[in-house]
N, C-alpha and C positions, 0 to 999 in steps of 0.2 A: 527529438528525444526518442520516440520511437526507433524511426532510423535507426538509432545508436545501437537500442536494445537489440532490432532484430542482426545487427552486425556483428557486434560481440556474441552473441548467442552463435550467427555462423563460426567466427572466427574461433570459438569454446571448441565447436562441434570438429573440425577440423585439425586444430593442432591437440584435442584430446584423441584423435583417432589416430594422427601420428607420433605423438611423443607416447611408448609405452615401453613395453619389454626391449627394445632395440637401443634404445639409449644407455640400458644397465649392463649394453655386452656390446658396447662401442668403445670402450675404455681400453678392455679386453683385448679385441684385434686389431685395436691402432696399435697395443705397446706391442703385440707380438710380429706386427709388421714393421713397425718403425713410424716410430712416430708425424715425423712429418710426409710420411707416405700415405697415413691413416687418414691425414690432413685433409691431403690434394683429394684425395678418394671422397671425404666429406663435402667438399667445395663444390668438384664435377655431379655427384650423381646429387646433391643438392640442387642445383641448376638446373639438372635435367628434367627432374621428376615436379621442379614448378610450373616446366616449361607443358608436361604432357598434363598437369590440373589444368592450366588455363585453358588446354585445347579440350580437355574434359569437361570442361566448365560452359567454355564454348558450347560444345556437344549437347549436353542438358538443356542450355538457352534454347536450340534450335529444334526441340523435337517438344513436341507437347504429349501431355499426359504423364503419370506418375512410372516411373522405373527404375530399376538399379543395371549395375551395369551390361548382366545377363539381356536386359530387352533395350539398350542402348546399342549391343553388338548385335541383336538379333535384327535392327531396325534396320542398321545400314552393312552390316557383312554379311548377315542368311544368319540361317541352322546352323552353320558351320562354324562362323563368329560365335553367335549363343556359345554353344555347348562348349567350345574354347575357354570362355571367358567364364561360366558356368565351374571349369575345371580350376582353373586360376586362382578364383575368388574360393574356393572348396579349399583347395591347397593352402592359399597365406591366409584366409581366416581361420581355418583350423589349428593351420601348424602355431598361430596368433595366439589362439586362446588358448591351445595345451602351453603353448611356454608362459601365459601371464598364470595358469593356473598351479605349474611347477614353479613358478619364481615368487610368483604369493606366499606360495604354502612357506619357502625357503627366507623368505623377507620376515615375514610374519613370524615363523618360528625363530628366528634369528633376533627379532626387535623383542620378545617374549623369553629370551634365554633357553628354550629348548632345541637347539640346533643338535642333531644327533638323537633327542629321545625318540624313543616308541611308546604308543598309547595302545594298550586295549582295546580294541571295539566290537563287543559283539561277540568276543572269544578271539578277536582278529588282532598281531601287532601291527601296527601300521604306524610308520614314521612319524613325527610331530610334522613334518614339513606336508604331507599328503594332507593331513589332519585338518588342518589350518588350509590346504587348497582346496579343499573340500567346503569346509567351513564359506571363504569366502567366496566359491562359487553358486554355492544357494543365494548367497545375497544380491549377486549380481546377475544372477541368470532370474531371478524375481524380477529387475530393473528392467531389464531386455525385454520378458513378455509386454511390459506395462507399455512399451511402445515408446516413438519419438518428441512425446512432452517429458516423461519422465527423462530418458535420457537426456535430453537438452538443459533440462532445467538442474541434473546429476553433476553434467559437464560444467556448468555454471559456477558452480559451486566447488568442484574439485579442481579446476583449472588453476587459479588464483593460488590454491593449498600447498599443490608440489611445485610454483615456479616460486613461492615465495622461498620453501624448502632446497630449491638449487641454489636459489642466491644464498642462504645460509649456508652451504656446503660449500660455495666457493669461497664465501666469508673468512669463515673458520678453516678453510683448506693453503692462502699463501703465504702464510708464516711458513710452511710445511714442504711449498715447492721446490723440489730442488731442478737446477737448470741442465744438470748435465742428464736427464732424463728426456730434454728436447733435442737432442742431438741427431737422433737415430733419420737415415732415409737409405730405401731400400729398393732402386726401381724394379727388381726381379721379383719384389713382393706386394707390387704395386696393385693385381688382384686377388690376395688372400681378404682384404677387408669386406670385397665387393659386396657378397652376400649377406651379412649383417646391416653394413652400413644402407643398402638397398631396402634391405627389411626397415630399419631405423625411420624412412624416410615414406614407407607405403600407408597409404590414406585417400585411397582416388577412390573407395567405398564412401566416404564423408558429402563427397561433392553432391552426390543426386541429393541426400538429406539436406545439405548447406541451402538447397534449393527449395525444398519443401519451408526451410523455419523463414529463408527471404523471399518466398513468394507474392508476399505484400509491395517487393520493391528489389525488381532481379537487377537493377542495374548496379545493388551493392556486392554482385558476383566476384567481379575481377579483384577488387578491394579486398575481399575477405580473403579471395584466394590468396592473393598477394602478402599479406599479412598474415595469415594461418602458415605460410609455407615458411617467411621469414622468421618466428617464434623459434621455432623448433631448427632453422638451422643455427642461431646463434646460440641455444640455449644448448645443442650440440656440440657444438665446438668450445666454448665456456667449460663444459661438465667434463669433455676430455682432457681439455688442455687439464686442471686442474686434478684431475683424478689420475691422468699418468703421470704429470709433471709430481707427484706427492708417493704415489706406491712402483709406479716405473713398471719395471718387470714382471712384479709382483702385483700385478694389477691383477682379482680376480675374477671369475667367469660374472658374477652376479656385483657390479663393480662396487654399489654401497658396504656389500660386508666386508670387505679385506680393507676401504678405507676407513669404515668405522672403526675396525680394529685396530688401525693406525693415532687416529686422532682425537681417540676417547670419548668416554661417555655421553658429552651432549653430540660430536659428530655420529657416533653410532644411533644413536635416534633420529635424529633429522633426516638421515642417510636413507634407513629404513621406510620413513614413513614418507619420504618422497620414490621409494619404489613403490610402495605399496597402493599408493595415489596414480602416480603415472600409469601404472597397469589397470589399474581400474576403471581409470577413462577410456583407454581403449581398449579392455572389453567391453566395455556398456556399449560404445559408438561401430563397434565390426561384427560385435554379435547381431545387435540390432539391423546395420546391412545385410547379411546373410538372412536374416529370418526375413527380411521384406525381400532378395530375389528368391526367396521358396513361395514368399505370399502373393506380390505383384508380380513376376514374373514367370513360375510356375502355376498359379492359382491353386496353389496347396491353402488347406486351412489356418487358421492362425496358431491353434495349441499344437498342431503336426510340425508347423513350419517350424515354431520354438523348441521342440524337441529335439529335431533335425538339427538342428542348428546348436542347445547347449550340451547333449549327452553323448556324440562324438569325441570330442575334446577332451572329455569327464576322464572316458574311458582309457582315452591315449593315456592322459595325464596321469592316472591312478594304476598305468600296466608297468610300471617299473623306468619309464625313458626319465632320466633325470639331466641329459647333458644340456645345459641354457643355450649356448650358441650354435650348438649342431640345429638344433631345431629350428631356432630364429634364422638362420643360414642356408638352409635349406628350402623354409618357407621363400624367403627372399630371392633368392636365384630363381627360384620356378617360377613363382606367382608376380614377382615384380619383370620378370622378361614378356611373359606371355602378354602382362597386363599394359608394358610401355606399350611392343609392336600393337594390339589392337585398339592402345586410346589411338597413336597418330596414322592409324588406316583409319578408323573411325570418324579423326578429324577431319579428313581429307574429301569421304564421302559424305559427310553431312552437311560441307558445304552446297553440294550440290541436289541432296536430297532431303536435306532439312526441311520443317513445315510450319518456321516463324524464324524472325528478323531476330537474332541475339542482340543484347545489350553490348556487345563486343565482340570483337572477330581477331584472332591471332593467324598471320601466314602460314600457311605450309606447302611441301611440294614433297617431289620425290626425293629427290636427295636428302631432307631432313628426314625424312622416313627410313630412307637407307642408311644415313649415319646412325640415328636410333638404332634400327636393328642390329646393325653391326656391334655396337657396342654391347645389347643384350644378350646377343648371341654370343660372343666372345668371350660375356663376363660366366654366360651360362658353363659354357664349353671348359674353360678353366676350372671351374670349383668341381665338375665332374669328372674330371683329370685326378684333381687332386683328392678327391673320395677313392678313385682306381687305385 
């Protein structure tokens, strides 16, 4: 029974840290790629990013004492790895919480009927949508200081909320599916999705924590991992199929509001409040990464660390950027490439400079490292083409 507890509790802590803002802008650039292009895209970097937790997971087994993934690079790549990965994790967790904090404000104001208003503040107009991300990031940046019980026990509790909320959205969504909306495949568009869907699926900040709440019993690592990674690829693929197969073309940026608008008043709620959930958990679960590599891995103090870590974000989010997929897009490309190539060099050197037996061992060599790389370098190279 324990066992159980501390599993689920990993498994919470993991697919709350991957399922967030990237699922509500998966809809999005599957219909605009073609849908079964959006697919294959879903399937591969799905694959891949299980592949580089396990070697993450690995990694963690084999290194003793507490760290995130800033003193996991510094142990076995130098200064040079650190500060890499240091940049990485700065990049997709920021770019993370400014889009859960713009797609709050935008969800929330939306489930509330003020979509478009301005509020007063202080002599100030400010959008209903800022109002409301503002709103909901005091609440959850309070979560984040309180540390890794609060969150665990957040994630426990909201995890259950939004997957019960997707099965009602697909419930309620295939009366509504129409088929000729699965038609579409487009190999020339094969990496327009890249960058979202890559974002969609980042959560290798979870693992060091997955290991702090299984400490009592690391042999239930690979298990979790395996299961936290699986969740979130089906519940992926389920939310698309049904959210393009129902609005198609017209799939919008934030994917619940253009279907709620579709499929009426109880879909426009459920819709809502499983964005509003999803984002939630993975702010509590990356904020809370980030403020332990400012605490465990710089030796910065705790109320500096949390600072550093929530009023970044604050700021982006409230300077006027409001595009949902530019952001998550962006974040994804940079911080999921940097972050593949250093897990599988990571893995590769901690087999042999690790300083304890793992619960498990995954192969690697060069070639799998050079496949990795190539693919994130190429998917990098592409989406900054198409920014030029």
């Amino acid at each position: 029974m324990k066992n159980t507890k501390l599993l689920l509790e990993a498994i919470a802590t993991l697919v709350g840290t991957v399922i967030g803002a990237g699922i509500l802008g998966m809809p999005y650039i599957v219909a605009t790629s073609g849908f079964w292009t959006g697919i294959v895209v879903i399937i591969v970097l799905g694959l891949v990013t299980t592949l580089l937790y396990l070697y993450l997971g690995e990694i963690v087994l084999r290194t003793k004492g507490l760290h995130q993934l800033t003193g996991y690079a510094e142990k076995y790549l130098g200064k040079t790895g650190k500060e890499l990965m240091a940049i990485s994790m700065m990049i997709g967790i920021y770019g993370a919480l400014t889009a859960y904090i713009i797609g709050e404000g935008k969800s929330i104001s939306n489930l509330f009927g003020f979509n478009g208003l301005t509020v007063d503040i202080l002599g100030l107009n400010i959008s209903s949508g800022a109002a409301f991300g503002f709103a909901f990031f005091i609440i959850v940046s309070i979560v984040v200081y309180l540390g890794i019980d609060a969150v665990g026990k957040s994630e426990m509790y909201l995890l259950p909320t939004y997957v019960g909320a997707i099965l009602l959205i697909c419930l309620f969504s295939i009366k509504h599916v129409d088929p000729v909306n699965f038609t579409s495949f487009d190999l020339s568009k094969i990496l327009i999705p890249y960058g979202v869907v890559l974002f969609a699926f980042l959560g290798a900040t979870a693992i060091p924590q997955m290991s702090e709440e299984i400490r009592k019993n690391k042999k239930l690592m690979k298990k979790a991992i395996l299961i936290g990674m699986s969740i979130p690829f089906f519940v992926y693929l389920l939310f698309t199929l049904f959210v393009v197969g129902v609005t198609g073309i017209n799939t919008t940026e934030v994917a619940t509001i253009g279907l709620g608008g579709l499929l009426g008043p109880i879909m426009f709620v459920f819709g809502n409040i499983f964005a509003i959930f999803a984002m939630a958990t993975s702010f509590l679960a990356l904020g809370l990464a980030l403020q332990e590599m400012y605490e465990y891995d710089y030796k910065l103090k705790r109320k500096l660390s949390w600072l550093l870590t929530c009023i970044p974000p604050l700021i982006i989010a409230l300077s006027g950027i409001t595009s949902f997929t530019k952001v998550i897009g962006l974040g994804g490309t940079i911080a999921g490439g940097i972050d593949g190539v250093l897990i599988a060099l990571m893995a590769y050197k901690a087999k042999k400079l690790g300083d304890r037996k793992p619960e498990y061992q995954i192969p690697i060599n060069w070639f799998i490292i050079a496949l990795l790389s190539l693919l994130f370098a190429g998917g990098a190279l592409y989406y900054f083409l198409q920014i030029l």
